[in-house]
ROBAKE-765025 format. One record per residue (C-alpha): x, y, z; residue in one letter. Coordinates in Angstrom, 3 decimals. Example, Ala and Ser with C-alpha at 12.3 -4.5 7.8 and 13.67 -1.06 7.14 Angstrom:
<rs>
+----------+----------+----------+------+
:       px :       py :       pz : type :
+----------+----------+----------+------+
:   12.300 :   -4.500 :    7.800 :    A :
:   13.670 :   -1.060 :    7.140 :    S :
+----------+----------+----------+------+
</rs>
This chain:
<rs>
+----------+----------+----------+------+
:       px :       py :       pz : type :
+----------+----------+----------+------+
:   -8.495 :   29.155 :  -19.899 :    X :
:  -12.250 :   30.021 :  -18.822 :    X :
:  -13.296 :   28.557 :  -15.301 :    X :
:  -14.404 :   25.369 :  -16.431 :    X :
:  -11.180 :   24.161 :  -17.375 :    X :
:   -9.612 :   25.311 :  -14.639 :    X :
:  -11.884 :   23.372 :  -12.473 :    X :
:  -11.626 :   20.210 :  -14.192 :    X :
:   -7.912 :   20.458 :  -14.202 :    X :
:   -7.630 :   21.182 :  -10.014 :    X :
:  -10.272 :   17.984 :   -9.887 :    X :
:   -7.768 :   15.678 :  -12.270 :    X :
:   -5.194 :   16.799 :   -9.999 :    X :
:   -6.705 :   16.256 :   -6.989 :    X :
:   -7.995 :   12.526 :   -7.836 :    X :
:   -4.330 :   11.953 :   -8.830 :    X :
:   -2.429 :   13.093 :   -5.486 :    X :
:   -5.949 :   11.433 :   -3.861 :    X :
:   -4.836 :    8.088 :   -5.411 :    X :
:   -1.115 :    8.460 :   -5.006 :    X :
:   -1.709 :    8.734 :   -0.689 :    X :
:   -4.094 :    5.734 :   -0.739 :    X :
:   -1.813 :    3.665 :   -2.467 :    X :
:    1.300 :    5.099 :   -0.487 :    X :
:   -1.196 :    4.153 :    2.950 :    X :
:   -1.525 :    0.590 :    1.413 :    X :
:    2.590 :    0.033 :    1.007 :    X :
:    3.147 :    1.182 :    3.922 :    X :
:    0.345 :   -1.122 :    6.035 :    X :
:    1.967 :   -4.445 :    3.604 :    X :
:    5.441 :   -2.989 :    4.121 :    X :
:    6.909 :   -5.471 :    7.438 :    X :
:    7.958 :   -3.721 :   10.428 :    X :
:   11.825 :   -3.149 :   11.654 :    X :
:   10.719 :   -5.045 :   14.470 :    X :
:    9.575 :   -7.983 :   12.917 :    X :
:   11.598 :  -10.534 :   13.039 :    X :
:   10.950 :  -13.031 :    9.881 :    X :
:   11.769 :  -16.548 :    9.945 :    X :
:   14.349 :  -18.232 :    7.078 :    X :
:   10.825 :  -19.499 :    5.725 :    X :
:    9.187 :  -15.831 :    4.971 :    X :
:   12.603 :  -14.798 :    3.644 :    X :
:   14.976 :  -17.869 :    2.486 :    X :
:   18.720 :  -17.377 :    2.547 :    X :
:   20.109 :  -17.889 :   -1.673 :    X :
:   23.478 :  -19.991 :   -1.272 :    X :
:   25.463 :  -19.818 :   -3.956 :    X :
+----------+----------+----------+------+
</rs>
């Protein structure tokens, strides 16, 4: 491959693993703490 290529492939790669640690930060901010403790309203109990 000629040095173009290579540099468009090491800039798709980047933008990928770029995208994968921003979403990876967001599901981790949304994800509730151990700590938390949720009411029965936030996380019902199914009865069977």
């Amino acid at each position: 491959m000629n040095q173009s290529e290579d540099n468009k492939i090491e800039s798709i790669d980047k933008k990928i693993k770029e995208k994968e640690k921003a979403e990876q930060i967001v599901k981790d901010y949304l994800k509730p703490s151990c700590d938390e403790e949720m009411t029965e309203d936030d996380y019902p109990r199914l009865e069977e």
